[in-house]
TIDRENKE-350189 format. One line per 8 residues: number of its first residue (from 1); for each residue x, y, z of N, C-alpha, C. Coordinates in nm, 3 decimals. Layout:
N
NUM	X:Y:Z:X:Y:Z:X:Y:Z; ...
***
This chain:
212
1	3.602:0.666:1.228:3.537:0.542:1.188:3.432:0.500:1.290; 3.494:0.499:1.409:3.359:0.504:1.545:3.253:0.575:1.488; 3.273:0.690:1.463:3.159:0.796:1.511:3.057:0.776:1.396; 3.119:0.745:1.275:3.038:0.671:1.118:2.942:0.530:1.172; 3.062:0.476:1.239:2.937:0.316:1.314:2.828:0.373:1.352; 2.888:0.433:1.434:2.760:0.521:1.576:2.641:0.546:1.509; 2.712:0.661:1.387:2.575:0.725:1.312:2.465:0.629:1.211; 2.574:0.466:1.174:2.497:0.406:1.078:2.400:0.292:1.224
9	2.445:0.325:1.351:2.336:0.185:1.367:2.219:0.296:1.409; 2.228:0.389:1.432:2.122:0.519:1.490:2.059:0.529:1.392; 2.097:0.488:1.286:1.991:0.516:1.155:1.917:0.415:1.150; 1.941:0.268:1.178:1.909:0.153:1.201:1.812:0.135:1.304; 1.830:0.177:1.425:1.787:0.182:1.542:1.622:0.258:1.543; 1.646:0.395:1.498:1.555:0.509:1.508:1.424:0.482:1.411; 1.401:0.388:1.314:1.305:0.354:1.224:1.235:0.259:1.296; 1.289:0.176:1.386:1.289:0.048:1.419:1.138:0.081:1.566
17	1.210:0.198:1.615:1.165:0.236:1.726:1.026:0.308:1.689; 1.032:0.398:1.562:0.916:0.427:1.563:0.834:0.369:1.508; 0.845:0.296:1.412:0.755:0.197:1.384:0.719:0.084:1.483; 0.805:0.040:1.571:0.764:-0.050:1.737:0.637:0.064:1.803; 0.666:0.220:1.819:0.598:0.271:1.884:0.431:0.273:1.823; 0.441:0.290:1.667:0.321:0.283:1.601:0.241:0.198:1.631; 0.336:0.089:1.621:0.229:-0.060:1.649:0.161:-0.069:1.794; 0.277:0.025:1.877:0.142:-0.015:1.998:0.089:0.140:1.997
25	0.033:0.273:1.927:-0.044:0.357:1.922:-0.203:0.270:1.881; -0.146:0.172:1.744:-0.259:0.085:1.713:-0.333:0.015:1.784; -0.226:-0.007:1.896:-0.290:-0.138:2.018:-0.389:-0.095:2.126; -0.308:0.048:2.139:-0.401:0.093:2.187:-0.531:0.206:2.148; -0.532:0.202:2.010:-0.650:0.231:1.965:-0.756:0.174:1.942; -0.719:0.046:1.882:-0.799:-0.051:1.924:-0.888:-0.102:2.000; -0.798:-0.080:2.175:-0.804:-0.108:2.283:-0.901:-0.001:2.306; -0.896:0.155:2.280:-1.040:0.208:2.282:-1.125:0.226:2.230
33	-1.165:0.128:2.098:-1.220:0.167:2.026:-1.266:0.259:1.930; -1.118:0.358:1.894:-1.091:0.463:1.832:-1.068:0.404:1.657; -1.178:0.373:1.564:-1.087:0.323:1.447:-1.009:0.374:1.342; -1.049:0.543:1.357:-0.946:0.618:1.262:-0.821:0.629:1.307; -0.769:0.646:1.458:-0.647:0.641:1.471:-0.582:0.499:1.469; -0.661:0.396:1.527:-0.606:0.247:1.427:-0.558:0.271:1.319; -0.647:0.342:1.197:-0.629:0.324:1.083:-0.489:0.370:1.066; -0.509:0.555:1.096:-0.362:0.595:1.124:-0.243:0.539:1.137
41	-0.236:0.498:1.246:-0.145:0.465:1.295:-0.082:0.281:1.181; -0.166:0.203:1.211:-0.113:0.102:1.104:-0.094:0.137:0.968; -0.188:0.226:0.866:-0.123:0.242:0.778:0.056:0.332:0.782; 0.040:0.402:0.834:0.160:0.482:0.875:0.263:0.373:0.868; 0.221:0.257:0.988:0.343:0.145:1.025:0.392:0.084:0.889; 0.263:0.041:0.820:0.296:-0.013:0.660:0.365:0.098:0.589; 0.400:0.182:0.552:0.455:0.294:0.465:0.579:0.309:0.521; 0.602:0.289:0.678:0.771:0.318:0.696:0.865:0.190:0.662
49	0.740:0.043:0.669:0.835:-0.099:0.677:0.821:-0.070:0.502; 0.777:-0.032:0.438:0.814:0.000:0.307:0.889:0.063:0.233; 0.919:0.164:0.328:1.010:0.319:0.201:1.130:0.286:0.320; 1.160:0.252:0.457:1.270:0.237:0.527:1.348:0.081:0.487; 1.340:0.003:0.389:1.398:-0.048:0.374:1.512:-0.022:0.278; 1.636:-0.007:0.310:1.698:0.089:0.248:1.821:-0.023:0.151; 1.767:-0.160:0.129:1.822:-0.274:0.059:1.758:-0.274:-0.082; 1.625:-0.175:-0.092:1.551:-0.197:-0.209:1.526:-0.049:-0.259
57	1.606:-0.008:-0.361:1.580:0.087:-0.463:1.486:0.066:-0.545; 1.496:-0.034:-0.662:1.377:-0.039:-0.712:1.238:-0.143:-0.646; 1.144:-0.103:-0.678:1.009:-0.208:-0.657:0.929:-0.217:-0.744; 0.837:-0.330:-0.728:0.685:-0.376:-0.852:0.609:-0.228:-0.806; 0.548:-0.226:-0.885:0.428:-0.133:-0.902:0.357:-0.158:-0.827; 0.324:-0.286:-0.755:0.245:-0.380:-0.679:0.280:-0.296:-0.554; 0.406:-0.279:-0.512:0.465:-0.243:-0.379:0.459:-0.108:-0.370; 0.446:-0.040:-0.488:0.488:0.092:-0.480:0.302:0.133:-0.445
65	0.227:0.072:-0.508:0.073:0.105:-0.502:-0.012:0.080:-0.343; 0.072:0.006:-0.302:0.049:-0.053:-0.141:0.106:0.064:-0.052; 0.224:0.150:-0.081:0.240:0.222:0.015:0.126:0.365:-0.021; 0.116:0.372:-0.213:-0.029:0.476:-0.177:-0.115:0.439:-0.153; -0.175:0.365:-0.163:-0.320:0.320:-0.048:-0.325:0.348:0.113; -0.179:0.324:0.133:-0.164:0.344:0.315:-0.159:0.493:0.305; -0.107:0.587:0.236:-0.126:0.748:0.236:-0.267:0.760:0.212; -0.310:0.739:0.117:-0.444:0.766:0.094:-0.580:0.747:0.162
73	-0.561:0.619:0.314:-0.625:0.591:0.416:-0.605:0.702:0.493; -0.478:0.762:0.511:-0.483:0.866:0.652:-0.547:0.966:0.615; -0.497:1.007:0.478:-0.554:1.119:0.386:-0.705:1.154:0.413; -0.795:1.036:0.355:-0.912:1.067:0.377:-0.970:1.050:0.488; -0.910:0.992:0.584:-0.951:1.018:0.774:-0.965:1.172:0.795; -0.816:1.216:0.726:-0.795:1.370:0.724:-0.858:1.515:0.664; -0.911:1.406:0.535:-0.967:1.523:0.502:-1.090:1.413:0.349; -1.235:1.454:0.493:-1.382:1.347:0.400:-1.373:1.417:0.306
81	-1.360:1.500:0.237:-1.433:1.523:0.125:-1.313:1.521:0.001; -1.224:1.404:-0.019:-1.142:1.375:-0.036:-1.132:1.256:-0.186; -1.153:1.273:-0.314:-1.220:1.134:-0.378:-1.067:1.126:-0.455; -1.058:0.972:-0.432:-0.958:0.940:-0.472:-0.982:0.845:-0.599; -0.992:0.811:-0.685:-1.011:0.723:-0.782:-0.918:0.614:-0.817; -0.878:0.548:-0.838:-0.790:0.429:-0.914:-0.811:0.358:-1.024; -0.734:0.345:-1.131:-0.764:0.253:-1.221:-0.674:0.217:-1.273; -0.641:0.073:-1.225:-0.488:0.017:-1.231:-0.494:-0.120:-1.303
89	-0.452:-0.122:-1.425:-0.416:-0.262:-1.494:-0.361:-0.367:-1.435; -0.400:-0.537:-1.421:-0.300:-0.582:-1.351:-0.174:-0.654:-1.354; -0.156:-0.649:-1.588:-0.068:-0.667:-1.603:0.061:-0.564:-1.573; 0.017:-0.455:-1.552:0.190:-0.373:-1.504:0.222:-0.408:-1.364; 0.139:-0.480:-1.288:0.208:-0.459:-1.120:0.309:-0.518:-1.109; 0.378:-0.600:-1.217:0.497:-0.687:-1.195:0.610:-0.557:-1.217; 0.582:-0.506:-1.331:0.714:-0.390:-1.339:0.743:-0.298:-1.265; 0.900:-0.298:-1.270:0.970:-0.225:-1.143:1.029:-0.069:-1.197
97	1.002:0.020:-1.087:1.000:0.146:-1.072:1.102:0.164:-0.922; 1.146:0.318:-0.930:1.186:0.385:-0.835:1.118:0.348:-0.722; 1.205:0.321:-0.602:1.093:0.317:-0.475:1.041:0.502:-0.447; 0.900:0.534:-0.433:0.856:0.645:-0.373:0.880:0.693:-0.494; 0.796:0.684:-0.638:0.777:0.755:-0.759:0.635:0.822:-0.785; 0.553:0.715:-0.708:0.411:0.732:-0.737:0.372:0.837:-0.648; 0.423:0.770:-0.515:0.329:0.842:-0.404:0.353:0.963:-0.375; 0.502:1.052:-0.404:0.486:1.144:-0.431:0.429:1.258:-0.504
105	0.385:1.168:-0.582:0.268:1.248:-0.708:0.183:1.268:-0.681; 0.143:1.166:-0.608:-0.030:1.123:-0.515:-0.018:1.270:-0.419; 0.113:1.241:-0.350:0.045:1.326:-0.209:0.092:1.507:-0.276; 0.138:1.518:-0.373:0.156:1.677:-0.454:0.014:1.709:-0.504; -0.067:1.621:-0.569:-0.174:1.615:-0.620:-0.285:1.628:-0.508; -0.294:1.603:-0.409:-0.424:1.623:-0.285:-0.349:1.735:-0.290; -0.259:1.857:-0.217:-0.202:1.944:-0.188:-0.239:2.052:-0.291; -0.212:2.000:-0.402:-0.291:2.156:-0.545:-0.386:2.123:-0.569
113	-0.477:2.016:-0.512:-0.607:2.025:-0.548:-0.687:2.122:-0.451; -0.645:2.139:-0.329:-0.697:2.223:-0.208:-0.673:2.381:-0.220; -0.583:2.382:-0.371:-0.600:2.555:-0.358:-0.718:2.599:-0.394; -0.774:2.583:-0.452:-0.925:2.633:-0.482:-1.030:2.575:-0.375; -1.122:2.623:-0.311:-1.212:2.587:-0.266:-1.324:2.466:-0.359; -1.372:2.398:-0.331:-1.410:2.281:-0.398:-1.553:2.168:-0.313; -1.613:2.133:-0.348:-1.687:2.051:-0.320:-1.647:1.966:-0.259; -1.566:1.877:-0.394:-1.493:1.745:-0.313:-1.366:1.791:-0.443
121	-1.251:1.727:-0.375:-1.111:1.726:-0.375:-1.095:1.570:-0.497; -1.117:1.612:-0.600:-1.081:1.468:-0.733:-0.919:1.431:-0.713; -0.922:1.326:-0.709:-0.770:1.265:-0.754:-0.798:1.150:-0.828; -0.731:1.135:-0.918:-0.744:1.024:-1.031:-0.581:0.971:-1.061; -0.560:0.844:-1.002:-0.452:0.770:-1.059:-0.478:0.670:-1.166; -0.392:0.633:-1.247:-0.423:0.537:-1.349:-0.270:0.483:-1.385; -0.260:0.336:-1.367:-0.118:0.267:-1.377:-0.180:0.208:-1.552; -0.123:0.236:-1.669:-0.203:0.119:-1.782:-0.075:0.088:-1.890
129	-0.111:-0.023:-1.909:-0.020:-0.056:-2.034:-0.028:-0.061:-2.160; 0.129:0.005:-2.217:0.074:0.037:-2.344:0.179:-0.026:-2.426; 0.074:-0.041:-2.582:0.148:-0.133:-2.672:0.248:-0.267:-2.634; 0.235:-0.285:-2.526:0.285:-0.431:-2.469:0.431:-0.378:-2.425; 0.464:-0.273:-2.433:0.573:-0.251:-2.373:0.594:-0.117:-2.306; 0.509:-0.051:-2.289:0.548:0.064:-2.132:0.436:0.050:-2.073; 0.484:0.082:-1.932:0.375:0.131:-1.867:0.328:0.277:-1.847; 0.265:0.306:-1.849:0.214:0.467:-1.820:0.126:0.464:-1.668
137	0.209:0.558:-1.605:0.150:0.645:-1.454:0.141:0.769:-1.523; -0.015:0.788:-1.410:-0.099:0.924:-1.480:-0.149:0.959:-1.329; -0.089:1.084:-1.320:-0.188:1.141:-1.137:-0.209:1.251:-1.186; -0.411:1.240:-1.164:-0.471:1.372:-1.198:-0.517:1.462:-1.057; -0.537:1.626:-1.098:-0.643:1.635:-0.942:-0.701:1.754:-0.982; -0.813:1.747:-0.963:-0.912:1.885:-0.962:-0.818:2.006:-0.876; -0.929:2.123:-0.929:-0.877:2.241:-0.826:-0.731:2.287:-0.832; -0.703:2.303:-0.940:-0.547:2.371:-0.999:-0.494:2.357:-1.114
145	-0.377:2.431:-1.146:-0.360:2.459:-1.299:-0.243:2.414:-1.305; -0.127:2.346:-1.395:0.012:2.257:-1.331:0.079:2.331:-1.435; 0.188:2.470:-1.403:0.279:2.522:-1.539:0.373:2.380:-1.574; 0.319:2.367:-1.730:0.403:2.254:-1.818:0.512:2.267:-1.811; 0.580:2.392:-1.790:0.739:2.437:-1.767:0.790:2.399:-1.625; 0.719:2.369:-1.520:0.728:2.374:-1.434:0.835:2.316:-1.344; 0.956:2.216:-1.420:1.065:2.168:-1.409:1.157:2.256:-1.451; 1.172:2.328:-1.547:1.256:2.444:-1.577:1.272:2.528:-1.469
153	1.136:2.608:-1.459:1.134:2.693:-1.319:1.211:2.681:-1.216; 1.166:2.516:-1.166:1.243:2.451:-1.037:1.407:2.475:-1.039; 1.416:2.419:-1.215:1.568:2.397:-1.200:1.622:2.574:-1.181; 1.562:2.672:-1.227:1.641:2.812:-1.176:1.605:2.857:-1.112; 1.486:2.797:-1.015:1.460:2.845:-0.878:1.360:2.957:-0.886; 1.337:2.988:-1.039:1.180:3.082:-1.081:1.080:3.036:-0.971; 1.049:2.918:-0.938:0.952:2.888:-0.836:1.025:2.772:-0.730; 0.954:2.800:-0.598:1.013:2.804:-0.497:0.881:2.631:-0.513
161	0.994:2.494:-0.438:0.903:2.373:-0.466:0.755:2.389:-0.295; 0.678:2.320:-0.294:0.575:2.322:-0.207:0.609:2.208:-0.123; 0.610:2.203:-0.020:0.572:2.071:0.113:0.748:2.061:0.121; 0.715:1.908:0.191:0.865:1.858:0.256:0.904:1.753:0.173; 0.789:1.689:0.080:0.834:1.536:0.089:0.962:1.555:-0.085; 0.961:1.380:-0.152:1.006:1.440:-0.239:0.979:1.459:-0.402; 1.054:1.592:-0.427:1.002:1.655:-0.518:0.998:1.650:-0.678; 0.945:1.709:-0.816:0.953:1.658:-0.894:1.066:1.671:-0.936
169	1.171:1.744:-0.943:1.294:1.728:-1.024:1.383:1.604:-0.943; 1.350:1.544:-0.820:1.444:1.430:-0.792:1.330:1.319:-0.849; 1.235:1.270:-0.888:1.145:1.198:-0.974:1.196:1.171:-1.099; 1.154:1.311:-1.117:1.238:1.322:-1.289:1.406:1.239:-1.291; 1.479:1.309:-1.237:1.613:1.299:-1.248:1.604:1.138:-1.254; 1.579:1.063:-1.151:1.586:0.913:-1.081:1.563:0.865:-1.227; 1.380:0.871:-1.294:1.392:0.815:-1.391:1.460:0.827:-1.520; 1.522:0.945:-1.537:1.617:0.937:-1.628:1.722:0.887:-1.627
177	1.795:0.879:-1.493:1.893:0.825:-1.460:1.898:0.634:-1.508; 1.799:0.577:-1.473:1.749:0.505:-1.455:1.710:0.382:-1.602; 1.620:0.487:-1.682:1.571:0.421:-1.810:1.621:0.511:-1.907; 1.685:0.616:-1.936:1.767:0.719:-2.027:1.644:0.841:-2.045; 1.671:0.956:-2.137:1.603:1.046:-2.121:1.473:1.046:-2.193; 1.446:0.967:-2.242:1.319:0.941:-2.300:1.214:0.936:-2.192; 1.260:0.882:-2.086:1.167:0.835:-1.977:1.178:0.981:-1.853; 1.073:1.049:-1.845:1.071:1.103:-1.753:0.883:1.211:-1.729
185	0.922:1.276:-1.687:0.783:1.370:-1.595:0.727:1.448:-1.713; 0.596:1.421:-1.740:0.517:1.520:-1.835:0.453:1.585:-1.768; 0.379:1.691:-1.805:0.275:1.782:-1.732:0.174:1.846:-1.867; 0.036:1.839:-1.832:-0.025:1.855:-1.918:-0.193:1.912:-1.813; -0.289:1.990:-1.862:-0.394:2.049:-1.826:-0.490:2.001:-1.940; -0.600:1.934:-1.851:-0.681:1.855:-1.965:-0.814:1.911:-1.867; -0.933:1.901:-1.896:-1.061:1.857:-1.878:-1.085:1.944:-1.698; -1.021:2.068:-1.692:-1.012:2.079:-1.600:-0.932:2.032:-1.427
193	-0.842:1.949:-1.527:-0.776:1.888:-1.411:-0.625:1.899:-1.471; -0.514:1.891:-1.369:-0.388:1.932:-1.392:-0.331:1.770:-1.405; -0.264:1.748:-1.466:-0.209:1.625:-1.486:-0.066:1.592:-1.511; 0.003:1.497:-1.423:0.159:1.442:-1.420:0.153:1.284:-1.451; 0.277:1.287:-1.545:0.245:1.151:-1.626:0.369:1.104:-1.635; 0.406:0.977:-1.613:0.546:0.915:-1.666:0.511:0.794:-1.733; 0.639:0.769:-1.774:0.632:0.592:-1.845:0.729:0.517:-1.828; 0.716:0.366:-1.782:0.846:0.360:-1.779:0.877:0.203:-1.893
201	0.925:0.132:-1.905:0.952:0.010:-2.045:0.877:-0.067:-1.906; 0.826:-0.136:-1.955:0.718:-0.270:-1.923:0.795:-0.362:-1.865; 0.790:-0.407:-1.758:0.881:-0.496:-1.650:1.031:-0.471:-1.654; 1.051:-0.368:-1.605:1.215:-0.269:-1.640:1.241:-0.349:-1.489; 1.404:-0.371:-1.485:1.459:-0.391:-1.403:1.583:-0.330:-1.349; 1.626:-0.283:-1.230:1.778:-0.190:-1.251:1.825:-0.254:-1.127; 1.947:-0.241:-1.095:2.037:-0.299:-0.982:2.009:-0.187:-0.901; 2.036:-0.195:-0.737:2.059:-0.111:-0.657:2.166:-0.007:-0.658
209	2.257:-0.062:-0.698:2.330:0.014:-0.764:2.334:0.169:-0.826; 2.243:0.101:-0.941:2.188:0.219:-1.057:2.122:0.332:-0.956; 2.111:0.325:-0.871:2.026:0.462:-0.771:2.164:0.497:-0.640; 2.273:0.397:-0.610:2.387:0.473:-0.544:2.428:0.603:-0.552
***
């Protein structure tokens, strides 16, 4: 029972610290007049006091869109030739989603847009509402082709998933879990661009619980 304390305030502790440390990387970027690693570094700070709060499973769209903007600042520090688009309704920002639904899409989407060599790197998000009762998330990106099966695969391990962060079959799963199986991950190739799409009922609400 000690050693469970131990491990739950270290979990407590260790977020705390690096986000304290961020804030003064900022201070002192500032301090030299460096403004991309400012940027860095504070958006970074905003994205951990966001996804490390571990009291809030679900969030507004509002909250969930604030931590991709803070990815999408380092992003294009990281890499100029980088176009990100948005086009977000502002009646859905009240409805609540998975915490970390979007932005994983966002940051899968810069990642297969870079397999092809390219001019500039398209990403197109779009939050919109439909028929007065769902919302629809849509993340597009130049420069790749998205197999529509591509959740099948995962699930028998036909393809091996890309990066660290997290992936589409825990996306998928969450929102099914969540709003029943109607609601979950499409994949579709349109206009030259690879496209991932969900929906979820129009100001949906779930207990913390529902994600235990």
């Amino acid at each position: 029972m000690t050693q469970a304390k131990l491990k739950a305030l270290e979990q407590q502790v260790n977020p705390h610290f690096l986000y304290n440390t961020l804030n003064s990387i900022n201070w002192l970027a500032k301090r030299a007049g460096s403004k991309d690693i400012s940027t860095i570094a504070q958006s970074l700070g905003s994205m951990l006091q966001s996804t490390l709060n571990n009291q809030e499973n679900m969030i507004s769209i509002e909250k969930e869109l604030e931590i991709v903007s803070c990815y999408v600042k380092i992003q294009q520090i990281r890499f100029d030739d980088l176009v990100v688009e948005m086009n977000i309704d502002p009646s859905a920002l009240e409805s609540e989603l998975p915490k970390m639904t979007i932005q994983p899409l966002v940051e899968n989407a810069i990642l297969h847009s870079q397999e092809e060599p390219q001019d500039e790197y398209v990403i197109r998000l779009s939050v919109t509402e439909e028929n007065n009762t769902l919302i629809k998330v849509q993340v597009e990106n130049s420069g790749s082709f998205i197999d529509t099966r591509i959740l099948e695969h995962l699930k028998d391990q036909t393809v091996k998933p890309k990066g660290n962060g997290i992936g589409l079959l825990n996306i998928d799963s969450r929102l099914r879990i969540l709003f029943g199986d109607d609601y979950h991950l499409n994949f579709d190739n349109r206009n030259n661009m690879a496209i991932v799409s969900f929906s979820i009922p129009r100001k949906a609400e779930a207990s913390s619980s529902d994600l235990s």
